[in-house]
Structures are given as structure tokens and as C-alpha cells.
KETI-935937 format. One line per 5 residues: number of its first residue (from 1); their letters; for each residue x, y, z of N, C-alpha, C. Coordinates in nm, 2 decimals. Example, Ala and Ser with C-alpha at 12.3 -4.5 7.8 and 13.67 -1.06 7.14 Angstrom:
1) as) 1.32/-0.57/0.78/1.23/-0.45/0.78/1.32/-0.33/0.78 | 1.28/-0.22/0.71/1.37/-0.11/0.71/1.29/0.00/0.79
***
This chain:
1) xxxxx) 0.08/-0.12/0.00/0.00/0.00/0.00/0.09/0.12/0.00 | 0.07/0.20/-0.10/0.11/0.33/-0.08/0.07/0.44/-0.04 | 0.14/0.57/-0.01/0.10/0.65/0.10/-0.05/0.72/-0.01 | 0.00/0.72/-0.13/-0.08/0.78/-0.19/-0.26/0.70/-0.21 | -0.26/0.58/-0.19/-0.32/0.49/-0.15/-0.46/0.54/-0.04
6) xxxxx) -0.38/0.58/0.06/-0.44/0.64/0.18/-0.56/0.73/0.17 | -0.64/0.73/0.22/-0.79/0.82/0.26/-0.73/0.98/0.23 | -0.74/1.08/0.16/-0.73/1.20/0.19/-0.60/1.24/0.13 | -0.47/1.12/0.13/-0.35/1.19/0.11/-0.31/1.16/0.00 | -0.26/1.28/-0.03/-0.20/1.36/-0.13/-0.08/1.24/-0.23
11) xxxxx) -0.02/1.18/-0.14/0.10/1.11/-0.15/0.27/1.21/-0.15 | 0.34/1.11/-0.13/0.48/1.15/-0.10/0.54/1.21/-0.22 | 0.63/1.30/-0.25/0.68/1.29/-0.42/0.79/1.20/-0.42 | 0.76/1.14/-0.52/0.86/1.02/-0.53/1.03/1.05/-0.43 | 1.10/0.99/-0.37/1.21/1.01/-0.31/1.33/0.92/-0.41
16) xxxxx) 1.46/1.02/-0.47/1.58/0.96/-0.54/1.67/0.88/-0.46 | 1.71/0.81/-0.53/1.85/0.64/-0.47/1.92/0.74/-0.43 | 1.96/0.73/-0.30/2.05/0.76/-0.23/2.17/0.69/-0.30 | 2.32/0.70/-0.34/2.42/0.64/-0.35/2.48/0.59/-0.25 | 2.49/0.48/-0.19/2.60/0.47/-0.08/2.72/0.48/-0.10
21) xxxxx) 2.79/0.51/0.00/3.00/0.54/-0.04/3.02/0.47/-0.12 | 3.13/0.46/-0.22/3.16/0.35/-0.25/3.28/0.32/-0.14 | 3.24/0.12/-0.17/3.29/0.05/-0.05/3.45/0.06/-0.11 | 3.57/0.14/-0.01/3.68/0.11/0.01/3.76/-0.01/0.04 | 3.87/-0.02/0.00/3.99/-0.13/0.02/4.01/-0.16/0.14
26) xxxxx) 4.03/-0.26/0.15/4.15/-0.27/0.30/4.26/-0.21/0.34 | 4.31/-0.22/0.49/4.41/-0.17/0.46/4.51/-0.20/0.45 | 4.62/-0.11/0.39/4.73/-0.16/0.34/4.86/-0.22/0.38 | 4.90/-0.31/0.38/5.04/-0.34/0.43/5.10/-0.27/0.50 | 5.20/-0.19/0.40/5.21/-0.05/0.49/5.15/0.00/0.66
31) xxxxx) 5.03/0.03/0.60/4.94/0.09/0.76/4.93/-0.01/0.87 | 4.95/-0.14/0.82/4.91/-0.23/0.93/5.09/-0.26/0.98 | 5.19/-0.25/0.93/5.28/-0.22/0.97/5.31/-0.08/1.05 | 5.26/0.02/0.99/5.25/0.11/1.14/5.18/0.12/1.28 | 5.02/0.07/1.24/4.97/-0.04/1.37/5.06/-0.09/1.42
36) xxxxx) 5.12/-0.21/1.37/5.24/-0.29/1.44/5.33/-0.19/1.52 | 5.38/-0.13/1.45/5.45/-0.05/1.52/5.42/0.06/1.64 | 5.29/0.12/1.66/5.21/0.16/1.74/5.21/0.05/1.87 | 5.15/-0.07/1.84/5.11/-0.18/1.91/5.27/-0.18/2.00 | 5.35/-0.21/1.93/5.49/-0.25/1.99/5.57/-0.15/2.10
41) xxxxx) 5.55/-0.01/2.01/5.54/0.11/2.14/5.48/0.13/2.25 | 5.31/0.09/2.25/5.25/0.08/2.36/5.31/-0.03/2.46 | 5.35/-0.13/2.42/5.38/-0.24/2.50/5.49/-0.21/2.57 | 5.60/-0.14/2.51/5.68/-0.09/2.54/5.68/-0.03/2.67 | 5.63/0.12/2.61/5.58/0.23/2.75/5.45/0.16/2.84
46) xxxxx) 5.42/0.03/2.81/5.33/0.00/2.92/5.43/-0.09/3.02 | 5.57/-0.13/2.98/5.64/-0.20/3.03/5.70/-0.11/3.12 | 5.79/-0.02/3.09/5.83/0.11/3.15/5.75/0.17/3.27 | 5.61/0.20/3.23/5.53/0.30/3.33/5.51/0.16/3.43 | 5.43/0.06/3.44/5.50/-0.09/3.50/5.65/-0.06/3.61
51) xxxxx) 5.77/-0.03/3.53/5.84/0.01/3.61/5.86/0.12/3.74 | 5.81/0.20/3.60/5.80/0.33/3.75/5.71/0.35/3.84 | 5.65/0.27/3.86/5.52/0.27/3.94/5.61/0.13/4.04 | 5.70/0.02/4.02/5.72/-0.04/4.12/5.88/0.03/4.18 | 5.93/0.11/4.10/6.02/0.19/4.12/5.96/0.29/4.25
56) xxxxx) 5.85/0.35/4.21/5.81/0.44/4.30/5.76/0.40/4.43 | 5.71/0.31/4.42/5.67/0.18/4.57/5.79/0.17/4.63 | 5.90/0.13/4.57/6.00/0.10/4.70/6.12/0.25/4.73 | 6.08/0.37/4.64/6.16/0.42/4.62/6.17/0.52/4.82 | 6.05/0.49/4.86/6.05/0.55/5.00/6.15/0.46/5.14
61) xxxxx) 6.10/0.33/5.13/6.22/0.25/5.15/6.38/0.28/5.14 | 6.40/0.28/5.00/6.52/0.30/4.98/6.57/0.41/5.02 | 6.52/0.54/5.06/6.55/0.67/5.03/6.59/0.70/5.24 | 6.52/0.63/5.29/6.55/0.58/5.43/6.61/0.52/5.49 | 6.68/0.37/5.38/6.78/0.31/5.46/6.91/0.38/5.40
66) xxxxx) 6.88/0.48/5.32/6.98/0.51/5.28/7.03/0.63/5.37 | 6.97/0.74/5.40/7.00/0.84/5.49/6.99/0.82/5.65 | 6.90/0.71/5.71/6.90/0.63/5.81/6.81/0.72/5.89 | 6.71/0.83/5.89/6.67/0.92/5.94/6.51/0.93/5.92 | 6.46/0.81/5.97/6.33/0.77/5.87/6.21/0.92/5.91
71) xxxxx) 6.26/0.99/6.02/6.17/1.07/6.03/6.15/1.22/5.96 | 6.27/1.21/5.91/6.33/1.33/5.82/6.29/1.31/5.69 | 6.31/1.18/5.62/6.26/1.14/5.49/6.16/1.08/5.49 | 6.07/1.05/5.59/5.93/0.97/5.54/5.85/1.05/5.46 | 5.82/1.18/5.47/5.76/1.28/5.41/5.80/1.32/5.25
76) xxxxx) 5.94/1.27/5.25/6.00/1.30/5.11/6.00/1.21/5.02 | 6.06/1.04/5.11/6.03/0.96/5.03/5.89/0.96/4.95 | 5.77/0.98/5.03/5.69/0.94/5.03/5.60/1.03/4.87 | 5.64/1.14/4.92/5.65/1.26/4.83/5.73/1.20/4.68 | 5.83/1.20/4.68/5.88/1.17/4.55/5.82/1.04/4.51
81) xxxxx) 5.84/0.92/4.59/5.81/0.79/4.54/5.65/0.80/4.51 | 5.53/0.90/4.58/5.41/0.90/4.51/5.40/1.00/4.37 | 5.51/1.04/4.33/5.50/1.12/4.19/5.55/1.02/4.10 | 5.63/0.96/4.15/5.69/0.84/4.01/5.58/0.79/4.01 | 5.48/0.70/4.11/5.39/0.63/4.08/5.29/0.65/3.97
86) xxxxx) 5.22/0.82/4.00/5.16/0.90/3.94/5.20/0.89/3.79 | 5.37/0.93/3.78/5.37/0.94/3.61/5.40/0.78/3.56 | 5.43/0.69/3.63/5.39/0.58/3.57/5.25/0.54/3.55 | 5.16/0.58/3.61/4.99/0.52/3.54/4.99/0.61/3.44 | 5.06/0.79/3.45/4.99/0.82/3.34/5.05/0.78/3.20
91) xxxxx) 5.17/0.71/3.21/5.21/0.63/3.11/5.16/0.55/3.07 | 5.16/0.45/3.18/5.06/0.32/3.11/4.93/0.35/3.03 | 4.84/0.41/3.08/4.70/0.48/3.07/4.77/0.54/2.90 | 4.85/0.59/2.86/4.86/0.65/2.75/4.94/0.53/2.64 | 5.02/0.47/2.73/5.05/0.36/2.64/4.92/0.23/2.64
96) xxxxx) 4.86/0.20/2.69/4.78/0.11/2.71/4.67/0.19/2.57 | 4.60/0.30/2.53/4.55/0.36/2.50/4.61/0.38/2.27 | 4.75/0.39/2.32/4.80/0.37/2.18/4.84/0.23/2.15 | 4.81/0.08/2.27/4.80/-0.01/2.20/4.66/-0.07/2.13 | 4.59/0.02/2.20/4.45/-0.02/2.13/4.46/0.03/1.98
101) xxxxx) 4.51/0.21/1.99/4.51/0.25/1.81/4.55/0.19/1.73 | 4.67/0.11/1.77/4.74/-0.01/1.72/4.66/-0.10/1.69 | 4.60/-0.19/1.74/4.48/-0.27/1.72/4.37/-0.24/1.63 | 4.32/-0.14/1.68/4.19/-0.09/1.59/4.22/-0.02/1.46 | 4.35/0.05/1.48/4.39/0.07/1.30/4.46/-0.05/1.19
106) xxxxx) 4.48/-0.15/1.28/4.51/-0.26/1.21/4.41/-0.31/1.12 | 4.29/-0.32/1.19/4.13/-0.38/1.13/4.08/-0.25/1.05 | 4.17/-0.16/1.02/4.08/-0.03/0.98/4.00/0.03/1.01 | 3.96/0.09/1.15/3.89/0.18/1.22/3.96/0.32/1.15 | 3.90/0.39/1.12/3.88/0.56/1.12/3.96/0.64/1.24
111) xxxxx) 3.87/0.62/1.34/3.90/0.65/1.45/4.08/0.62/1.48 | 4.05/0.54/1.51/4.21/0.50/1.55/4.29/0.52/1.40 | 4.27/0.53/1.30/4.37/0.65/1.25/4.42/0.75/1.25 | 4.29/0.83/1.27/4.28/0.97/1.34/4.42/0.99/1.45 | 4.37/0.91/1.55/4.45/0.89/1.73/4.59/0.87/1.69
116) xxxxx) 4.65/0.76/1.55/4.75/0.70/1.50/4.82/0.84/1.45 | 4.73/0.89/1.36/4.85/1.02/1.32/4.85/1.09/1.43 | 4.78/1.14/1.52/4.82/1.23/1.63/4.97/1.20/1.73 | 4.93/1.08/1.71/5.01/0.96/1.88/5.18/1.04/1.72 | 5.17/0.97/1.61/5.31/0.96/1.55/5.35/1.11/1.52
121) xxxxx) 5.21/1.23/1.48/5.29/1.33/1.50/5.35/1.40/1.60 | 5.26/1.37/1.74/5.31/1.46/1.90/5.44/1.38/1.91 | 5.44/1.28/1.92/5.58/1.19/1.96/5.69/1.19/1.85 | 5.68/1.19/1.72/5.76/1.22/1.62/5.82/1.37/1.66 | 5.69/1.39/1.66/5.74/1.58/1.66/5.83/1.59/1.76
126) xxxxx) 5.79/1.54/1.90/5.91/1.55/2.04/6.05/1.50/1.99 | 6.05/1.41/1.93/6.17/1.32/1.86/6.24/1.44/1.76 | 6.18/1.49/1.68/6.23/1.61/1.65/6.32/1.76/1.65 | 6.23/1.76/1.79/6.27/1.87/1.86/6.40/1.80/1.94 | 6.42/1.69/1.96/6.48/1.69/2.04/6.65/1.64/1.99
131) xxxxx) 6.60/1.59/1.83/6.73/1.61/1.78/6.78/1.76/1.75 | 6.70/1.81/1.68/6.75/1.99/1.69/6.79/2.04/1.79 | 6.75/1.99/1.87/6.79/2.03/2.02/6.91/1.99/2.02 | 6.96/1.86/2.00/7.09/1.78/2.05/7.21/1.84/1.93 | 7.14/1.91/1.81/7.23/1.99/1.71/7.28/2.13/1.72
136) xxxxx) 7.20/2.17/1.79/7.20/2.31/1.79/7.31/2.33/1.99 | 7.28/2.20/2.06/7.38/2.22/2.16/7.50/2.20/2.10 | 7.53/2.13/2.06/7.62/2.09/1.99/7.70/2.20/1.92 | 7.64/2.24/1.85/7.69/2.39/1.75/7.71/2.45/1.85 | 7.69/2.53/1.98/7.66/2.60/2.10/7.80/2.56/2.18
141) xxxxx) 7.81/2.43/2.19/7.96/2.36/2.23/8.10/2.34/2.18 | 8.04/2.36/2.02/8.19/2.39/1.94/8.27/2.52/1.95 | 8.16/2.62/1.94/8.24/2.73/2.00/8.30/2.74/2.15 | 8.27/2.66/2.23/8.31/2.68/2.37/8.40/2.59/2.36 | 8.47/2.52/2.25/8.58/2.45/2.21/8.54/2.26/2.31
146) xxxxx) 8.41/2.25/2.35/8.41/2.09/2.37/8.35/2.04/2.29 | 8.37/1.91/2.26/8.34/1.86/2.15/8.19/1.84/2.08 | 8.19/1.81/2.00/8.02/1.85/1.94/7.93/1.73/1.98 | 7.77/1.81/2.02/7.71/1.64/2.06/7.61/1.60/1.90 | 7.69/1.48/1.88/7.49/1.51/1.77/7.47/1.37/1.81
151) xxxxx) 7.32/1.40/1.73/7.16/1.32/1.78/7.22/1.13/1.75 | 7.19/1.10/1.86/7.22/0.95/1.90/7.14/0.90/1.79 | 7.18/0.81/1.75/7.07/0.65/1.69/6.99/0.64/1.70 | 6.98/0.64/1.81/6.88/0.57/1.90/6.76/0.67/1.87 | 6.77/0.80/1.90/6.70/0.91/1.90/6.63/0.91/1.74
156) xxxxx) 6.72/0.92/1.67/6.69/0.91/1.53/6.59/0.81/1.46 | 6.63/0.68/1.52/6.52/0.54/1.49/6.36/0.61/1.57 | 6.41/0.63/1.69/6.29/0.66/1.80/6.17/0.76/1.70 | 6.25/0.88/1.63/6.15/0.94/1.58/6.11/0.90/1.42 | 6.19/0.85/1.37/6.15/0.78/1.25/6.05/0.70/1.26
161) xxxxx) 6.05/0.58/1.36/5.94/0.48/1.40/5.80/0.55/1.46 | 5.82/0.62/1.49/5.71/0.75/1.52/5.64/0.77/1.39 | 5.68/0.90/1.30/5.68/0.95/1.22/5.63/0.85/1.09 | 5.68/0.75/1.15/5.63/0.62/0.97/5.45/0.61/1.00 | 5.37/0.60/1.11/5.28/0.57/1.11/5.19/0.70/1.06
166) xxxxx) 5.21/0.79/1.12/5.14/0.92/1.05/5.16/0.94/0.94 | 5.26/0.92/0.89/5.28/0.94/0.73/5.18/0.84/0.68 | 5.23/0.71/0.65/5.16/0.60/0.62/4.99/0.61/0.65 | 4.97/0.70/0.76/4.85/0.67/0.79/4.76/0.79/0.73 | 4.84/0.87/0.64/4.79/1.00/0.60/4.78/0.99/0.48
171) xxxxx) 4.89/0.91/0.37/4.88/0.91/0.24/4.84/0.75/0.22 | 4.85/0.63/0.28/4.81/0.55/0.17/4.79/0.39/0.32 | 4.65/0.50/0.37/4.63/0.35/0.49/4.49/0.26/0.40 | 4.45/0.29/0.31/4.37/0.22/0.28/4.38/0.18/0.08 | 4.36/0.03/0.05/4.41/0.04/-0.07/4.30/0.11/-0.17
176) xx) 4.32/0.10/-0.30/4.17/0.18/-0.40/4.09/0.06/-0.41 | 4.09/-0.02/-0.42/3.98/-0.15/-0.43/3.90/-0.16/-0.35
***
């Protein structure tokens, strides 16, 4: 039965075919290798903030048999060893959080692409700054005649591995098919 059918009414004016999207590719090699690489970082800094949080547990302890004056340092230990705790959950909580983008941009979520280029640009970008940083001391050093520092390996891998996911996840995370 149509509306036009109906007692009194007028009917509807015909309504045009919506198009749906066209359905996109999967995604690509590439992007699911930056997932990977997301995933592997989270596990990472969730291993770490892990650390500093049982680091910060005993760090009150230690801080007492070390100066022997437990009434002098209980307040300090307690003080410092509850700030490591602190920035160890908010590590985990942030690594725990980019192993999911990891995950969910692997299966091609939107969303966690989004989160994927952010996580590779803020942390790329720190990686960045912080080689410039380690060049420009460096240049700062030569003239003071000690020797020049430049940007470790390590530093260099750190922000590349960064930086491949946002790229990847900006030009070519889903294939044309």
C-alpha cells in the first residue's frame, strides 16, 4: 500500500536512490605495519610505566635506609616515590590507550587512525625537537671549544618509527579497491 493509496492523502513525491559510499579497500600493508609499530610502542611504555610505578613503591624505602633518618625522609620519600607512581599510570593509561590505536587501526577503524596520526605526530614531533635540540647544543659547544654532541641513533630510529605511522596513515592507509 502506498501513502498515496491512503484516505485523503495527497502522497509523498517520489524520493531519489541515495548512492552509498563507494565501499573502500582494505588496509594496506604499509598501515598495518604502522599499527604494528604503534602496538609494539604501547607495550613498550606500558612495560616502563610498570616500572615506574614499582620503582616508586619501593623508592620511600630505599630513600631511608639510605640516609637512616626515617623521620626526616618519610615525608619526602613518600612525596617523590608518590610522583613516580603517578607518572607511571599516566604512562601506562597513554601507552595502554595507543596499543588499542594499534589494534583498531590494524582492522581499519577511522578513529584510530585519526588517534595513530596524532600519537606519530606529538611523539615524532618530540623526537624532532629533540634532535634539533641535541644539534644546535652541539653547534653551542663547538664554539666553547668541547666537543660536538649530535643526535644518537637511537633518537633518530625513535622518531622515525614514530613519524612512519602518521605518514603512512595520511597518504596511503587504505588500498583503492
Amino acid at each position: 500500500m502506498c501513502s498515496s493509496d491512503l484516505p485523503g492523502g495527497a502522497g509523498q513525491p517520489p524520493v531519489g536512490w541515495v548512492q552509498a559510499p563507494a565501499r573502500q579497500g582494505g588496509v594496506t600493508i604499509l598501515a598495518k605495519l604502522g599499527a604494528l609499530i604503534l602496538f609494539l610502542w604501547g607495550l613498550l611504555f606500558t612495560a616502563l610505566g610498570g616500572l615506574a610505578i614499582a620503582l616508586g613503591a619501593q623508592f620511600k624505602g630505599a630513600l631511608e635506609s639510605v640516609v637512616g633518618a626515617e623521620a626526616l625522609t618519610s615525608g619526602v620519600g613518600n612525596a617523590i616515590g608518590g610522583a613516580i607512581v603517578v607518572v607511571g599510570v599516566v604512562v601506562i593509561v597513554g601507552a595502554v590507550i595507543e596499543m588499542l590505536v594499534g589494534i583498531f587501526a590494524w582492522r581499519g577503524s577511522g578513529f584510530a587512525r585519526v588517534m595513530g596520526i596524532l600519537y606519530g605526530l606529538f611523539f615524532g614531533g618530540l623526537g624532532v625537537m629533540g634532535i634539533l635540540g641535541t644539534a644546535s647544543a652541539g653547534s653551542s659547544l663547538d664554539e666553547l671549544g668541547v666537543s660536538a654532541a649530535s643526535p644518537a641513533i637511537g633518537q633518530i630510529i625513535f622518531t622515525a618509527l614514530y613519524l612512519y605511522p602518521a605518514i603512512v596513515f595520511i597518504l596511503a592507509y587504505r588500498s583503492k579497491a
